[in-house]
LUMTORFI-106423 format. One record per residue (C-alpha): x, y, z; residue in three letters. Coordinates in pm, whole numbers, padded with zeros to 5 digits, always signed. Each point is the difference from the previous one (the first is absolute). Layout:
XYZALA...
END
This chain:
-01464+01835+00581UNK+00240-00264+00115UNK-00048-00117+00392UNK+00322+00030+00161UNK+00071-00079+00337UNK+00125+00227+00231UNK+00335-00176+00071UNK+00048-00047-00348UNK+00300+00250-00150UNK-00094+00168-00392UNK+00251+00190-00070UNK-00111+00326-00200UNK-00040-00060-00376UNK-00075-00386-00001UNK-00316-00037-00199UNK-00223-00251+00144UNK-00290-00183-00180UNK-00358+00128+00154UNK-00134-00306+00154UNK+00353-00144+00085UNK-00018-00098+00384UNK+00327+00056+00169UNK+00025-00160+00353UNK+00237+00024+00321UNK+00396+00111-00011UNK-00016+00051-00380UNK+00250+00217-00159UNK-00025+00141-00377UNK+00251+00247-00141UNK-00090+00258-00155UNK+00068-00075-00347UNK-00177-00364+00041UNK-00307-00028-00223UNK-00286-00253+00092UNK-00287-00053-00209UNK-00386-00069+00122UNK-00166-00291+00179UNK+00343-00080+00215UNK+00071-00138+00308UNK+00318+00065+00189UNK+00015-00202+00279UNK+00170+00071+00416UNK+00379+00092-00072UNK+00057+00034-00397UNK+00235+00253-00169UNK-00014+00175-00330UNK+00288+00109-00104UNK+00061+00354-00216UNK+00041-00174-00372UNK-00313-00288+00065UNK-00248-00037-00262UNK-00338-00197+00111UNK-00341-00046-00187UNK-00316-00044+00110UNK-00157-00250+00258UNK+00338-00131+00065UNK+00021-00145+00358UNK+00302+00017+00235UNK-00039-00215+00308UNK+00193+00048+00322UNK+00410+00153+00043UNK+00066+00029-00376UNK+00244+00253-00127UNK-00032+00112-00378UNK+00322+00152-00110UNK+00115+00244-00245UNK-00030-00159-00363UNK-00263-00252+00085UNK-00338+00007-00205UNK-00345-00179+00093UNK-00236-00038-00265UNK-00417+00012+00040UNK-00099-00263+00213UNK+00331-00138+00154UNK-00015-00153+00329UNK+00326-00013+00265UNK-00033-00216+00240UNK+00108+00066+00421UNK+00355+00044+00056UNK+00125+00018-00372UNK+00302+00134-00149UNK+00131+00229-00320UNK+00354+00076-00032UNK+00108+00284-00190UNK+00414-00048+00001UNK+00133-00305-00139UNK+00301-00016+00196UNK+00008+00220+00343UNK+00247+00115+00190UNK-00045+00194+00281UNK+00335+00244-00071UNK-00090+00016-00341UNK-00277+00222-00139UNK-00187-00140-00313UNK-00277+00189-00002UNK+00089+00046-00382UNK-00023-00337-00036UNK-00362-00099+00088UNK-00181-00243-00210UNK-00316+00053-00126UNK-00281-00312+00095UNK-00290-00014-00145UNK-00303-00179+00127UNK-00261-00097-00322UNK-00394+00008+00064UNK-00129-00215+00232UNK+00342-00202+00131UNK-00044-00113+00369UNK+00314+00013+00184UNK-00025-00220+00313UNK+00076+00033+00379UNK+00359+00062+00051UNK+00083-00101-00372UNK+00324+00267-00088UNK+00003+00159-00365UNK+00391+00054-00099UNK-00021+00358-00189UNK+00006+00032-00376UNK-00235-00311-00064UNK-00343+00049-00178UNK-00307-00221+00138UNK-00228-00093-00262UNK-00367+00037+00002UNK-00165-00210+00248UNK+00339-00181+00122UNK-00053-00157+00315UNK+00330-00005+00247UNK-00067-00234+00302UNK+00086+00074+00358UNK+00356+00023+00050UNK+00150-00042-00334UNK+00284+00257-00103UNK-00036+00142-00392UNK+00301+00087-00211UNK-00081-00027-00309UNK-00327+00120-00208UNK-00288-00194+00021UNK-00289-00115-00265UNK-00317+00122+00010UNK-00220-00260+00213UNK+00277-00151+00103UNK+00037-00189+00308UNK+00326+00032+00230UNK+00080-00180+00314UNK+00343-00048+00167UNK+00338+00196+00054UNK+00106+00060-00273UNK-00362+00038-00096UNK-00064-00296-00324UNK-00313-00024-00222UNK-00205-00273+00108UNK-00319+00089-00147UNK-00278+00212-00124UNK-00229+00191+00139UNK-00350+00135-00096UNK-00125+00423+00065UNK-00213-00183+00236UNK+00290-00145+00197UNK-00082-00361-00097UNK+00256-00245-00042UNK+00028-00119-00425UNK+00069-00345-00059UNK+00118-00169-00353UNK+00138+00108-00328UNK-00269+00170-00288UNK-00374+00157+00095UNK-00113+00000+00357UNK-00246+00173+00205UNK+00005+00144+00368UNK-00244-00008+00220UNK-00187+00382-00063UNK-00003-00218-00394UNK+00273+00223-00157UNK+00199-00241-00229UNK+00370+00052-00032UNK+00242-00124-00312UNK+00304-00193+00169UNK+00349-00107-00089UNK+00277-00099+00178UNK+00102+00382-00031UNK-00253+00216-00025UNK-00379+00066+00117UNK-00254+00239-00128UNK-00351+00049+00004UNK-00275-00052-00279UNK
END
């Protein structure tokens, strides 16, 4: 069974992963569902129409919005951001309008980084501290800045990839690289 903590809010019908831990001031609605092996850290929200795998890991005062989806093994870093309108307006409702995000397998999404909704995040994408995403990302892809630009590669392991053609991280996984694309052998 999941351990909750007692100021955490689960609204009735959210389906929570077994040995997902959820910690202080959380709030799930009820049609969230959460897969095993998470962590939701002090002050997240999980909104009705949120999708997220297992041993994903949501630090500290993230919200997850309607329309967002997490992949297995995703990581969101303290303070973090998903949008779900494109263009808000307080006196007008566009609730219709939400745009769906989708977070691929094993993307880190750094502290206070902001995801614009209706991007995709590729596998293992990397988005630095800060940086603000509006537009899909590659798969191991490394973004920095607002708005967020490719200035790398990264490995599953987190290590930085240097060079063009076969290299190898540090855990000794080798990776194929061009200037636009990455991908494991």
């Amino acid at each position: 069974m999941a351990t909750i903590h007692s100021t955490a809010i689960v609204d009735e019908g959210a389906t929570i992963g077994e040995t997902t831990r959820v910690w202080h001031w959380v709030h799930i609605c009820g049609e969230a569902r959460i897969g095993d092996g998470c962590s939701l850290g002090q002050n997240v929200f999980i909104g009705n129409d949120v999708v997220i795998g297992n041993n994903v890991k949501i630090q500290n005062n993230v919200s997850v919005y309607d329309a967002v989806r997490l992949e297995d093994d995703v990581f969101c870093g303290p303070s973090m951001v998903f949008t779900n309108v494109y263009n808000p307006r307080s006196a007008v409702n566009r609730k219709a309008e939400y745009r769906q995000t989708l977070v691929r397998r094993g993307a880190s999404l750094g502290a206070n980084c902001t995801v614009v909704c209706g991007v995709t995040i590729g596998e293992h994408a990397f988005i630095g501290a800060g940086a603000v995403v509006n537009r899909d990302v590659p798969a191991y892809a490394l973004m920095v800045g607002v708005p967020a630009r490719q200035v790398g590669w990264m490995s599953e392991a987190g290590d930085r990839l240097q060079g063009i053609g076969r290299t190898t991280d540090q855990a000794g996984v080798t990776y194929e690289l061009t200037e636009t694309s990455c991908r494991r052998l």
